[in-house]
C-alpha positions in Angstrom: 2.0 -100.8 -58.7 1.3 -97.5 -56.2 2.5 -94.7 -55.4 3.1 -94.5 -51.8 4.4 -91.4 -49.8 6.9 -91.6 -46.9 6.6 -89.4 -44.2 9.3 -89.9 -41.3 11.8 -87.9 -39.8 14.4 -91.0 -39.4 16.2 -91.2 -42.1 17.3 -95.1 -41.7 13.9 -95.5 -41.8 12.6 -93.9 -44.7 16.0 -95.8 -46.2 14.0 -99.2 -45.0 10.4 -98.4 -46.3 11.9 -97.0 -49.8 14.0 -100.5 -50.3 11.1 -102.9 -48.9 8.2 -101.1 -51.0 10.2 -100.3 -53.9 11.8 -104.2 -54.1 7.9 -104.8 -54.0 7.1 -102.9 -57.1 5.9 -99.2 -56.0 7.2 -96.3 -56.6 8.4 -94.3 -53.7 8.4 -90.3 -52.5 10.1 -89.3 -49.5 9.4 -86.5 -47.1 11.5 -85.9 -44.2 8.5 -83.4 -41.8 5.3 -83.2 -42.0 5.2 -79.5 -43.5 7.2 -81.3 -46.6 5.0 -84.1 -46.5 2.1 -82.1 -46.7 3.3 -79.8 -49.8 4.6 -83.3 -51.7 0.5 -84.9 -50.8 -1.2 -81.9 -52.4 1.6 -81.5 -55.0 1.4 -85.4 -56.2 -1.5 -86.9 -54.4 -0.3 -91.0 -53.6 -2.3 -94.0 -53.5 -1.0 -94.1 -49.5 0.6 -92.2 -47.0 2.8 -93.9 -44.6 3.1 -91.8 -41.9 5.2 -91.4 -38.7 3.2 -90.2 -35.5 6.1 -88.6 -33.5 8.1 -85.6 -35.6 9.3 -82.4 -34.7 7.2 -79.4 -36.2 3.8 -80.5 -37.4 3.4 -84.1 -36.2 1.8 -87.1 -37.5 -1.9 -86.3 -35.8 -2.2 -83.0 -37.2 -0.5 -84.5 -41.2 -4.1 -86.8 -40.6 -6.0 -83.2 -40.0 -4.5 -81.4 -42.4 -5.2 -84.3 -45.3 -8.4 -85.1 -44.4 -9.7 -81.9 -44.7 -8.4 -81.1 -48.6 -8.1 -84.7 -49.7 -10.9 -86.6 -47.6 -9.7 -90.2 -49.3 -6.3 -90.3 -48.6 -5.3 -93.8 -47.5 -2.7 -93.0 -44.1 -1.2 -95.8 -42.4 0.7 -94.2 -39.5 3.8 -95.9 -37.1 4.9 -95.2 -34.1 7.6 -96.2 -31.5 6.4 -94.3 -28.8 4.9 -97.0 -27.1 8.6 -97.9 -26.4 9.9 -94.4 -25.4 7.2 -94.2 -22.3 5.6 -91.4 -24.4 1.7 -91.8 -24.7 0.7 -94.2 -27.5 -1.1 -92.2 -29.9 -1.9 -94.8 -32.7 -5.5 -95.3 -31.4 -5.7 -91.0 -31.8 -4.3 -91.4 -35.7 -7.3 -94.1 -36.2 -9.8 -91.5 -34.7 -8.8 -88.9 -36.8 -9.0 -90.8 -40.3 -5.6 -93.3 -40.5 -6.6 -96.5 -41.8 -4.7 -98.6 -40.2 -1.5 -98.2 -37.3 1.5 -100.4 -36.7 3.9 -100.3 -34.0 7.4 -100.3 -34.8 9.4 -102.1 -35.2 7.4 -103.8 -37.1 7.9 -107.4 -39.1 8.3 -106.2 -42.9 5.9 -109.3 -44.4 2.9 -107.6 -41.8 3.6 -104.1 -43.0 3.0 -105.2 -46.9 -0.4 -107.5 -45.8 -1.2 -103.8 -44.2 -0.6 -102.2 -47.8 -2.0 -104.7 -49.9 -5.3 -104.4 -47.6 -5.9 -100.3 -48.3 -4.5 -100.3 -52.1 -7.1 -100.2 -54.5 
């Protein structure tokens, strides 16, 4: 099946997505920041990016910057609980900068795969 790239800070879960996308067939890389998501991109590129919005160092909207601007056909799906912490929701911002598609966690696991089966080629 695809490659697909992790990028979250939350260990439980990156432990989620690995089991849910690798029971379906892909094969998995983790990154636990943004920096180290950014090196593992450019040193494997994947077939998509799953990427969290809210992390401590480089964030989520400037992983979509960053991307975009050395590898302008990466597939990024990004989530985000903010919504829920009373902190701005910026999953409208991570379409406007290049993300394909963004879900809201928590999110229902048979909506996340419709979401990757969409963007895989």
């Amino acid at each position: 099946m695809a490659r697909i790239l992790i990028i979250d800070d939350d260990l439980q879960i990156r432990v989620a997505l690995r089991h849910l996308l690798s029971s379906n067939g892909h094969d998995v890389e983790e990154a636990v920041n943004g920096e180290d998501g950014i090196v593992c991109y450019q040193e494997h590129p994947a077939d998509l990016v799953i990427l969290d919005i809210m992390m401590p160092g480089i964030n989520g909207l400037e992983v979509i910057e960053i991307l975009q601007k050395g590898f302008p056909k990466v597939r990024i799906v990004t989530l985000s609980a903010a919504h829920q912490v009373g902190r701005a929701n910026l999953l409208p911002a991570s379409i406007l900068l290049g993300a394909l598609r963004a879900v809201r966690k928590p999110f229902e696991s048979e909506y996340l795969l419709s979401v990757i089966d969409e963007l895989l080629p």
